[in-house]
Residue, then its C-alpha position, 0 to 999 in steps of 0.5 A: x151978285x144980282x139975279x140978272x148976272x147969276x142968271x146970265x152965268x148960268x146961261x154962259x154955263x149952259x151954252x158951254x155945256x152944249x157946245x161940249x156936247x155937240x163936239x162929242x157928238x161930232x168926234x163920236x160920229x167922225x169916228x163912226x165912220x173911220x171905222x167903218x170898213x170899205x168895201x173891197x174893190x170889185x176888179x180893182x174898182x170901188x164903183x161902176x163910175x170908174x170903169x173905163x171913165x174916160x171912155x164914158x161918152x153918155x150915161x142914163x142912171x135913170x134916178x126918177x128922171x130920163x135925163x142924159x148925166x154926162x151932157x145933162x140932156x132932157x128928153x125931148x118926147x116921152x111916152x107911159x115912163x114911170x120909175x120903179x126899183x132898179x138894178x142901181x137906184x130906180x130903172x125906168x118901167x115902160x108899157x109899151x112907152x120910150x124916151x127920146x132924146x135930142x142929138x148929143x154932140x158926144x156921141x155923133x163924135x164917136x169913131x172907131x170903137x163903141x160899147x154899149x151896156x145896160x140893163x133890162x128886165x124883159x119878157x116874152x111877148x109872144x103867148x102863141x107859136x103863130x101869132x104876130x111876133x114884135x121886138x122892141x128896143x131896148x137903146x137905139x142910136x137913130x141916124x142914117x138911111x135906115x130909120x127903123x134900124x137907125x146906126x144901132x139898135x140893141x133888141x129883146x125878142x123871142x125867135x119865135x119861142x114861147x116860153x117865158x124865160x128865153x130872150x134873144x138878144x139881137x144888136x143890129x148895126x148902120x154906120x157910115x163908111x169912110x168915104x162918109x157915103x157908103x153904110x156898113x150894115x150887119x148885126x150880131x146875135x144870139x141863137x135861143x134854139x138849134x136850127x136846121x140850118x145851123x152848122x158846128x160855127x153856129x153856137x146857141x144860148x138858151x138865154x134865160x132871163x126873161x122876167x129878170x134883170x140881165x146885164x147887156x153889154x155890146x161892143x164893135x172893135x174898130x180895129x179888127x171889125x169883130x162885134x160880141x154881145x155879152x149878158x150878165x159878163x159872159x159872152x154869148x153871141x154866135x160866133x158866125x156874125x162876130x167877125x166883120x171885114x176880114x178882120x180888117x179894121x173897120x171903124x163905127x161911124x155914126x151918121x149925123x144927127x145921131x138921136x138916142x132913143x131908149x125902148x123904140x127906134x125912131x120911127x115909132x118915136x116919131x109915129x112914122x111905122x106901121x110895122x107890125x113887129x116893130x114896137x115900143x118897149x114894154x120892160x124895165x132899163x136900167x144903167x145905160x152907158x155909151x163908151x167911145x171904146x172896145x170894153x175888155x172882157x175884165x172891164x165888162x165883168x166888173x161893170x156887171x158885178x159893181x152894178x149888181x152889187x149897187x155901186 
């Protein structure tokens, strides 16, 4: 046998070898993975993604980039953005900054019930019981004849406490009527501190969760003109500005255009405000979701937990 074939053989040998290799190395992996055990569903879901998926109209993960997932939609303008750890992948860190967005044909479609979640990591901005007090949103839907408020915007501010850890939660909400003309206006909030004022229908919550990562969810039912806020899957408005209309139904309209902002309302993205409380956000967001329907209390409490758990 010359050199050359005993040395093409042994080339032949050797290339069978490592194919039998990588086979094993494949098989081994492959079963690896089949043995590795799932996780077991949290409110029958394996991750946030199906909780409600047909209802999911807008979707910000907020993974090293604003962009809207559902439409791909980029920002338009955006200012002091930088991305950090969140909740879920990374969370878009604002100082003092926002994230604005052109119209997103989705949600201008939106009519009769809406729910709103995210996440943010907020804290008290204000040190000293008579300074200035500000707010700032977390999400805006922007449109109609009020451009501060816009059709909807979820705020974090203090009441006028100082501590560090309390944080109103306050939604407040302009949508059009159905005569298309008219706008419906009011909001839904949390109370930090009793008030004088307050009677046995006015319930509070201390809400403590500045400096840490909070689940935020707001819903309006269409049908019976009820809004609740819930953080962290338990629901803590008060009961005095939940239910709208006599219970009658009502549905959420948004005026058009509709431009969502996240972290300021559209006048101060646009540089059209001058008032004093009314500032971009400094904090962390996280997991923004837009339903085009009312979230059960089941579904809001699984979302909660998927994504604190990452999924």
């Amino acid at each position: 046998m010359s050199i050359n074939l005993q040395k093409q053989n042994k080339m032949k040998t050797l290339k069978i070898f490592g194919m039998i290799a990588l086979a094993i190395i494949a098989f081994n992996f492959t079963s690896c993975k089949e043995d590795e055990p799932k996780l077991p569903p949290i409110g029958g879901y394996n991750n946030a993604d199906e909780v409600a998926a047909a209802n999911l109209v807008a979707y910000w993960n907020l993974d090293g980039n604003g962009k809207e997932v559902k439409s791909s939609t980029n920002p338009s303008k955006s200012e002091k953005v930088t991305y950090v750890s969140g909740v879920k992948g990374q969370a878009a860190k604002l100082d003092g900054g926002y994230i604005k967005y052109p119209s997103i044909q989705a949600l201008a479609d939106i009519n009769g019930s809406i729910t709103i979640s995210s996440w943010a990591k907020l804290s008290n901005t204000k040190k000293v019981a008579d300074a200035d007090s500000w707010i700032s949103p977390i999400f805006t839907l922007t449109g109609g004849p009020n451009t501060n408020i816009g059709n909807v915007s979820i705020f974090g501010n203090t009441h006028g406490l100082t501590t560090s850890d309390s944080i109103q939660i306050k939604v407040e909400y302009h949508f059009k009527m159905p005569n298309g003309t008219d706008s419906f206006n009011g909001d839904c909030i949390n109370m930090t501190k009793k008030e004088p004022w307050m009677d046995d229908t006015h319930s509070w919550n201390a809400n403590k969760i500045g400096g840490k990562w909070a689940h935020i969810v707001w819903v309006w039912d269409g049908e019976t003109a009820n809004t609740r806020i819930y953080v962290n899957g338990v629901k803590i408005s008060n009961s005095a500005w939940e239910s709208r209309n006599e219970n009658e139904a009502m549905p959420f309209a948004l005026f058009t255009p509709t431009y969502p902002v996240i972290g300021a309302t559209w006048a101060v993205a646009e540089g059209q405000t001058a008032d004093v409380w009314n500032k971009p956000l400094t904090g962390e967001v996280d997991e923004i979701r837009v339903y085009n329907k009312l979230l059960t209390t089941a579904e809001i409490g699984a979302l909660y937990e998927l994504e604190k758990a990452g999924r």
